[in-house]
C-alpha positions as CSV (number, residue, x, y, z in Angstrom):
1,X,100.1,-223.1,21.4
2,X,102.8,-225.5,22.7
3,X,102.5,-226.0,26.8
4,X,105.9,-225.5,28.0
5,X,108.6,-227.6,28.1
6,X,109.6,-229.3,32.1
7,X,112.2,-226.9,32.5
8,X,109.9,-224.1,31.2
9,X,107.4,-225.1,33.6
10,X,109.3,-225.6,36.7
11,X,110.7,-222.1,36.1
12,X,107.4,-220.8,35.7
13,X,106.0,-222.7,38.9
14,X,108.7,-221.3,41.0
15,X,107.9,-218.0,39.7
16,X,104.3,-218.2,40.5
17,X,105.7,-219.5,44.2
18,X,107.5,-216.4,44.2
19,X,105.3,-214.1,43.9
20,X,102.6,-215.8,45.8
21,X,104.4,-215.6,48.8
22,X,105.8,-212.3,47.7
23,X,101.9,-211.3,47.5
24,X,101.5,-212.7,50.9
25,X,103.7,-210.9,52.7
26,X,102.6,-208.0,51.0
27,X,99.2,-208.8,52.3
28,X,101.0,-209.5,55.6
29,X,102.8,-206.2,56.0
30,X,99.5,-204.1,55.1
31,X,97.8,-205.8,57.8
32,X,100.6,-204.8,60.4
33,X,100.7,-201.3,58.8
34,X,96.5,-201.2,59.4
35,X,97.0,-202.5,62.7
36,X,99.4,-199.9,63.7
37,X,97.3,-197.3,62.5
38,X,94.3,-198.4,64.6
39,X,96.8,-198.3,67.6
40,X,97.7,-194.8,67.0
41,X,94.4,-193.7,66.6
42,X,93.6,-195.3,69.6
43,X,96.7,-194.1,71.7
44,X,95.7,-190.3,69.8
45,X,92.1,-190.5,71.2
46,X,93.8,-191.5,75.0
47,X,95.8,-188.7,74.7
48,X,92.8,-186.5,73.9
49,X,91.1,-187.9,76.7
50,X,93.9,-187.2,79.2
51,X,94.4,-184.0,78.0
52,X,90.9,-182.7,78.7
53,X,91.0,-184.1,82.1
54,X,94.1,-182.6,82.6
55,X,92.4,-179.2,81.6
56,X,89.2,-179.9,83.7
57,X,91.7,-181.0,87.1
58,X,93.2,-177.6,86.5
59,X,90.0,-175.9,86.5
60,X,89.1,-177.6,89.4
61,X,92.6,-177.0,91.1
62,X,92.3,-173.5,90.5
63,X,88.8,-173.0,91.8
64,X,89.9,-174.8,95.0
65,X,93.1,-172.7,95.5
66,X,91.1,-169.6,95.0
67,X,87.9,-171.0,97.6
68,X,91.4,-171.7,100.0
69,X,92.6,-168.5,99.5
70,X,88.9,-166.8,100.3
71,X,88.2,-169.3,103.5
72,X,92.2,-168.4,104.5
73,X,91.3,-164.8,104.3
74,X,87.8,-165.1,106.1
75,X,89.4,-167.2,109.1
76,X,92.1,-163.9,109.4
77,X,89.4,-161.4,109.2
78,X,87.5,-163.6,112.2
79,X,90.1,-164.0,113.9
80,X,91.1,-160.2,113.7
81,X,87.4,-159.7,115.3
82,X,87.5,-162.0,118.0
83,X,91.1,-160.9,118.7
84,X,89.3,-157.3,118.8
85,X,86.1,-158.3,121.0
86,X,88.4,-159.7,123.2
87,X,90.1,-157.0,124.2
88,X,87.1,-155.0,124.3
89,X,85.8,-157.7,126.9
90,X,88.7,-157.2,129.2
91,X,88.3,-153.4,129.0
92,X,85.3,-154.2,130.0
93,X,85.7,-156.7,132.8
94,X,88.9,-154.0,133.9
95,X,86.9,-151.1,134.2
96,X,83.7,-152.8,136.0
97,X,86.4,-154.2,138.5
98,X,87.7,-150.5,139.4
């Protein structure tokens, strides 16, 4: 086998440089592609995350609002029954000052 001839090889250098650096980038666009990935599993894990505190903080909200709404309606009834003692106090009072 004859080695090539200069131009032949020069051609066929160039070529090789070619797709070296066409390899390269190759290499180099895979990585970014990878890297991307792991940032959207990432940012998809975060956003699992968030969503079950979100759930658990409405859990929470809604057990407060419904203790609120039990304490709010305790207060009335008490103060329904004091308002009512009260009165009977100053029946009371009235009649013993007769």
């Amino acid at each position: 086998m004859n080695p090539p001839a200069g131009g032949e090889a020069s051609t066929l250098e160039g070529a090789l440089r070619r797709f070296e650096g066409a390899v390269e980038a190759l290499e180099a666009a895979i990585e970014r592609r990878l890297e991307v990935e792991r940032q959207e599993a990432a940012l998809a894990q975060q956003l699992h995350v968030l969503g079950a505190d979100r759930s658990r903080l409405a859990d929470a909200l809604d057990g407060a609002q419904a203790r609120a709404e039990r304490l709010e309606s305790a207060n009335d009834e008490v103060a329904r029954r004091l308002g009512s003692a009260m009165e009977t106090i100053r029946a009371v009072l009235a009649a013993h000052e007769r």
